[in-house]
C-alpha positions in Angstrom: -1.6 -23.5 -37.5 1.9 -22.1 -38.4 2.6 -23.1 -42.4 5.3 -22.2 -44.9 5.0 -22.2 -48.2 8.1 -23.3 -49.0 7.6 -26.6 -47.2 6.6 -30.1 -48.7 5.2 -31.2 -45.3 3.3 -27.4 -45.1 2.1 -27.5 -48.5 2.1 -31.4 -49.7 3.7 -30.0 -53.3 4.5 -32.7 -55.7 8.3 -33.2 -54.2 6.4 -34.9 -51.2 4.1 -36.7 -53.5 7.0 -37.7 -55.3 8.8 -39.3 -52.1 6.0 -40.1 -49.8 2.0 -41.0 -50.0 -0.3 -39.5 -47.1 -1.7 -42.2 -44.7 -3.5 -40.7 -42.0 -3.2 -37.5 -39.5 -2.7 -38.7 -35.6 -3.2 -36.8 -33.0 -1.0 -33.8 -33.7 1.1 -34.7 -36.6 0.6 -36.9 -40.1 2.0 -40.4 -41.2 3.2 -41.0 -44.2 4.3 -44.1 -46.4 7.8 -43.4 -47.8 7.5 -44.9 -51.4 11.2 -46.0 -51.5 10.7 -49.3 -49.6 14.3 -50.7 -48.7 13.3 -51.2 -45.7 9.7 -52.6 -45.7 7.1 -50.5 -43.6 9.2 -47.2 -43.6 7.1 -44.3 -42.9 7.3 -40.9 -41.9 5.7 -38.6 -39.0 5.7 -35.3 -39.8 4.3 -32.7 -36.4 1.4 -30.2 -37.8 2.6 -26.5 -37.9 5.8 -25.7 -39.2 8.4 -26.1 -36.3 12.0 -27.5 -36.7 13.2 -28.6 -33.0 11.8 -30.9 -30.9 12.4 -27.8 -28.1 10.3 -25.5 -29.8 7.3 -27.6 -28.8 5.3 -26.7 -25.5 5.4 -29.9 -23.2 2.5 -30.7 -23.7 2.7 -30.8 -28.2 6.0 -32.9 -27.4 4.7 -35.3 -25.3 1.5 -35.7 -28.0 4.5 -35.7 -30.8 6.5 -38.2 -29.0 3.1 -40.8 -28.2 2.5 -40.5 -31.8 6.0 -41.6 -32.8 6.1 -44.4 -30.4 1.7 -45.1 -31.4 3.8 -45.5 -35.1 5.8 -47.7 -34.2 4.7 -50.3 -32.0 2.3 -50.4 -35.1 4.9 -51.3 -37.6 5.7 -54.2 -35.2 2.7 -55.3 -34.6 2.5 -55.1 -38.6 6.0 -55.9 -40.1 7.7 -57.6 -37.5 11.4 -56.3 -37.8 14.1 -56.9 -35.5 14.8 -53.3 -34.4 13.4 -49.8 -35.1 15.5 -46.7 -35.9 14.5 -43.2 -35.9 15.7 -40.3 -37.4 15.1 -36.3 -37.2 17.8 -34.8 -39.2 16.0 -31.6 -40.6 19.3 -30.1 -41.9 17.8 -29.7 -45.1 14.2 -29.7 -45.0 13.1 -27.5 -41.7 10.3 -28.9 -40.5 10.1 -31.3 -37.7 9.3 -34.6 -38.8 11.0 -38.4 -37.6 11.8 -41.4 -40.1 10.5 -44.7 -38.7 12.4 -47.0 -40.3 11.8 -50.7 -39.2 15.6 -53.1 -39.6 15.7 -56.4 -40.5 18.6 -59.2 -39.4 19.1 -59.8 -43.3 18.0 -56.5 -44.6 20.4 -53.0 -46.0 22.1 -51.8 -43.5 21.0 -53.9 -40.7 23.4 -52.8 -37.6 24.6 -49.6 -38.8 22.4 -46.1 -39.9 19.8 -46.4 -42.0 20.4 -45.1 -46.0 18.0 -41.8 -46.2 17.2 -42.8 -49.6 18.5 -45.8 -51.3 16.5 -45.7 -54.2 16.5 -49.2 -55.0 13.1 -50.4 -54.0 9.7 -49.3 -55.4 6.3 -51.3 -55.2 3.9 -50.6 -57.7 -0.1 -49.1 -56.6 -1.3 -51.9 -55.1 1.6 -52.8 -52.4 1.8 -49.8 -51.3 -2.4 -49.7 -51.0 -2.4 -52.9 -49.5 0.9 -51.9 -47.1 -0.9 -48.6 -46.0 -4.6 -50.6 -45.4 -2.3 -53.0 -43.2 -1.2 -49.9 -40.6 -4.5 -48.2 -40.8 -5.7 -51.5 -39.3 -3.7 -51.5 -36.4 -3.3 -47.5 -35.5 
C-alpha cells in the first residue's frame, strides 16, 4: 500500500485523533467518526493508500471506493434518519482522497446550503460518541 508520512489518514498522528475517532476499515477504505458533531452522525471515509483524485483509481478501486461511500451512507439513514445527505471531497489542503458524509437535518446548521467543514460548536463526551459508533457498526 502506497503511505506518506506526512499524512493523518497515512499515519493516524494525533491531528487525526484530535479531529476524528477510527470506526471500522470497509472494503477498501476506513470510516471514521468526526468528533465535532454539528451535524449528528458525520463521518468520514478515507480510501486506503495515499491517492488524491477520484481518477487516479483503477475502475475497479473506484467502483469499491464509491460502494463504500454509498454502504456509509444508506447506513447513517438507516441509523440517524436525516432529511438529506451531503458529500464532500475537497482535498485542497490535506492530499489524500477521502469524502465527508455529512447527514442534514430540516432544523439543523446549514440545512439547504454547504455544509460548515468544521463548526466547532458541538462535542459529545466518551460515551456518545461510543454509543454513536456501536450504533453504525450495527448496521454496516
Amino acid at each position: 500500500m502506497k503511505k506518506d508520512d506526512n499524512c493523518l489518514y497515512c499515519t493516524r498522528n494525533a491531528l487525526q485523533k484530535e479531529l476524528m475517532i477510527e470506526i471500522c476499515d470497509l472494503k477498501i477504505s476506513t470510516l471514521f467518526l468526526f468528533k465535532e458533531q454539528s451535524y449528528p452522525g458525520r463521518c468520514v471515509v478515507a480510501y486506503k493508500d495515499h491517492v488524491n483524485e477520484l481518477f487516479e483509481l483503477s475502475d475497479e478501486d473506484r467502483n469499491q471506493f464509491m460502494l463504500d461511500v454509498a454502504h456509509v451512507a444508506r447506513t447513517m439513514q438507516k441509523v440517524f434518519s436525516p432529511m438529506k445527505i451531503n458529500y464532500g471531497a475537497y482535498s485542497d489542503k490535506l492530499a489524500h482522497l477521502h469524502f465527508h458524509i455529512v447527514p442534514k437535518y430540516e432544523d439543523g446548521l446549514t440545512f439547504g446550503s454547504t455544509f460548515e467543514m468544521n463548526p466547532k460548536k458541538t462535542y459529545l463526551t466518551d460515551t456518545k460518541y461510543e454509543e454513536m459508533i456501536e450504533k453504525l457498526k450495527g448496521q454496516l
